[in-house]
C-alpha positions, 0 to 999 in steps of 0.5 A: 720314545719323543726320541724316536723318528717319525714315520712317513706314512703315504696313503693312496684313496681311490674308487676306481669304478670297476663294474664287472662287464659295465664300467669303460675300460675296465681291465686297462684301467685296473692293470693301469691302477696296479702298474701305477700303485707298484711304481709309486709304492704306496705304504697304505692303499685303500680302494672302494668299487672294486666290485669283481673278485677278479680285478682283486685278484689280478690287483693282488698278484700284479702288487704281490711283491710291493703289498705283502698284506691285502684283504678284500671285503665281502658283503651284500649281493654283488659285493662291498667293492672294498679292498685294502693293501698294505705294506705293513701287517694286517693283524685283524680285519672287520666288516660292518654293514650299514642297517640302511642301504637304499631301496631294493627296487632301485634298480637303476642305483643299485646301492642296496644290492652293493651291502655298503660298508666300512672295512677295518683293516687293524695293522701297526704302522711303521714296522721296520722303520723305527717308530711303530703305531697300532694303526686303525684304517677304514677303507668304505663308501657311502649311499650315492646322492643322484639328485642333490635338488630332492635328495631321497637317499640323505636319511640313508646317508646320514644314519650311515654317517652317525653308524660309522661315527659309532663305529669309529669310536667304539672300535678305535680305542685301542690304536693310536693312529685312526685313518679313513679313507673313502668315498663318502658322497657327502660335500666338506660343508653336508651335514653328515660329514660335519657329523662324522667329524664333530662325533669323531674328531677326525680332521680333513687331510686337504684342509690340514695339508702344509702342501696340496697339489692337484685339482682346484679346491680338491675337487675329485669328481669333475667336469673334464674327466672323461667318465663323468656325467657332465650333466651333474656337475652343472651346478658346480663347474668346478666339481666337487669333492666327495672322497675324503682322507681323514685322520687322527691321533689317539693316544701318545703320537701326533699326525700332520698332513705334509702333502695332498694330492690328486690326480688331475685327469689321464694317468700320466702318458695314457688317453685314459684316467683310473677312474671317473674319481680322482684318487686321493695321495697323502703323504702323514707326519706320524710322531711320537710325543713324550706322554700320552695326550689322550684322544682328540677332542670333537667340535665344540659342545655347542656346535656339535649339538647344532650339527647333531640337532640338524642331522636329527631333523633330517632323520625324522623326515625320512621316518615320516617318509618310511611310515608312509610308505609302509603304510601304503604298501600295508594297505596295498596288500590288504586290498590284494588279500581281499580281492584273493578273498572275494575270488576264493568265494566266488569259485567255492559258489560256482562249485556249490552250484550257486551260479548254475547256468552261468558260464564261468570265466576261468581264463580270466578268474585266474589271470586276475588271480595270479595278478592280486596273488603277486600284488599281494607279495610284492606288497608284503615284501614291501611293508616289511622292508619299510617296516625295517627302515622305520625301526632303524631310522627310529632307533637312529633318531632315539640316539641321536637324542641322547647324544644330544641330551648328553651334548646339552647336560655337559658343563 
């Protein structure tokens, strides 16, 4: 009813950075995470990089009196890293796993081994206190960007970007309130974040906030954080601002950011802050209206055709990229299969007596063996991983332009 009061909503966004055995500080940061979360009794807290199920689990029991409802999503080899708590009931939960992730032999990154993801928690907000709204988080993170100069990674990103505004989309119908919480790796003014807004209509909770405190410009990775690599951040002496809450209404209710904040360095009273993030507080004004109002329209036609035409773009580069590579690794393993070939016939004309007299190098006929046999795998696995990413970019690049088609044909 227009009647009913409004909820409060506070919401808690963090990637904390946690790598098992890896990461500075870790058990402390996370028991200082935990002792911070059930202080302040957050409603909602959404965390990305918790990579241990051991961390989860000491998170768990440390909030277990605060946070009745959690869950932790799993994915990937060493895990998504995502976790949600709440205060409100978890009614059903949902993982999708983005279709590019990276390379494999990236090792120094590592992304592709994490299974990125977006996690759905479904819940109904406000329970106990009057007004109740289905409510749909997303908990997720996106590919890292390590190098902005020659960015290999944003085709990636940018077909996780469009797969999660999909995603929103199809699965947000049903609830009245959407909220995104996470570490997008994308700066406000990227494309793939002009996408994911434009596609969705979710609007910025720093951009739309009556009352921000905290780092200039909302910046959440910066230079006088003791975890960070000073060396990124030279460009931007400021930092940047990579981790986002974003929401919006669906249906009958209205959602105002009242505050926005974020953490400025050390937890208060320690040498050491949560993470090389700041974490991202916000503080939702969700009211009921007297008749449903709709979903919230996106950016304008013609804008959004721009930002989809650009994202586009950026896709087909990366898919002239991924048919090279398949491409080289393809004749790659040709090369190694015919020099398997040629050495099957030379020991099949030794055994036949064709080379009588001659001494036979075995030793090194088997290295050199061994060394096209792995050439030869190595290079398969390649051209069918790079045969994967060009389907997948295609496929992305193909909706792309319908979605425009359709954008351009709208009155």
């Amino acid at each position: 009813m227009e009647g009913d009061p409004p909820l409060r909503l506070r919401v808690f966004d963090l990637n904390c950075w946690a790598i098992r055995y890896l990461s500075k500080r870790r058990q402390e940061r996370v028991r200082l995470i935990g002792d911070t979360l059930r202080r302040e009794g957050f409603d909602l807290v959404l965390l990305q990089e918790v990579w241990s199920e051991q961390d989860y689990s000491d998170l768990m029991s440390r909030l277990a009196g605060c946070y009745p409802f959690s869950h932790y999503f799993r994915s990937g080899v060493i895990g998504s890293g995502l976790c949600v708590f709440s205060r409100f009931p978890i009614l059903d939960t949902l993982l999708y796993q983005y279709s590019l992730n990276g390379y494999p032999y990236m090792l120094q990154h590592g992304d592709w081994f994490c299974g990125k993801s977006v996690g759905l928690p479904g819940s109904r907000a406000g329970v106990g206190r009057g007004v109740t709204a289905p409510l749909l988080s997303l908990s997720l993170q996106l590919h890292a960007e390590y190098c902005r100069e020659k960015d290999a990674y944003l085709p990636h990103r940018l077909v996780q970007a469009w797969e999660l505004a999909q995603f929103i989309r199809h699965t947000s119908k049903a609830a009245d309130v959407v909220l995104l919480g996470g570490d997008l790796n994308m700066h406000p003014e990227d494309v793939g974040i002009r996408l994911l807004r434009g596609w969705t209509g979710l609007r910025d909770a720093f951009a739309e906030a009556t009352h921000f405190e905290g780092c200039k410009n909302g910046c959440t990775l910066v230079p006088d954080n003791c975890f960070t690599d000073k060396s990124e951040l030279l460009p931007f002496p400021l930092g940047i601002r990579i981790d986002y809450i974003l929401y919006k209404a669906t249906s009958s209710f209205t959602v105002k950011c009242e505050e926005l904040k974020t953490t400025t360095g050390t937890a208060p009273g320690m040498d050491v802050p949560f993470s090389d993030h700041e974490a991202v507080m916000a503080t939702l004004h969700i009211q009921r209206q007297g008749q449903a109002v709709g979903a919230t329209p996106g950016t304008a036609g013609l804008a959004l055709a721009d930002v989809v035409t650009e994202a586009r773009t950026e896709v087909a580069v990366g898919l002239q990229a991924a048919q090279h590579q398949r491409y080289s690794s393809g004749r790659m393993a040709v090369l190694a299969l015919l020099l398997l070939l040629l050495q099957a016939a030379a020991a099949l004309g030794t055994l036949a007596g064709l080379g009588a007299g001659q001494p036979f190098p075995k030793l090194s006929f088997c290295l050199l063996a061994f060394l096209a046999l792995g050439v030869l795998v190595l290079a398969t696995g390649l051209h069918l991983f790079h045969t994967m990413e060009v389907k997948n970019l295609h496929g992305t690049k193909e909706q792309m332009w319908m979605a425009l088609r359709a954008l351009q044909e709208r009155p």
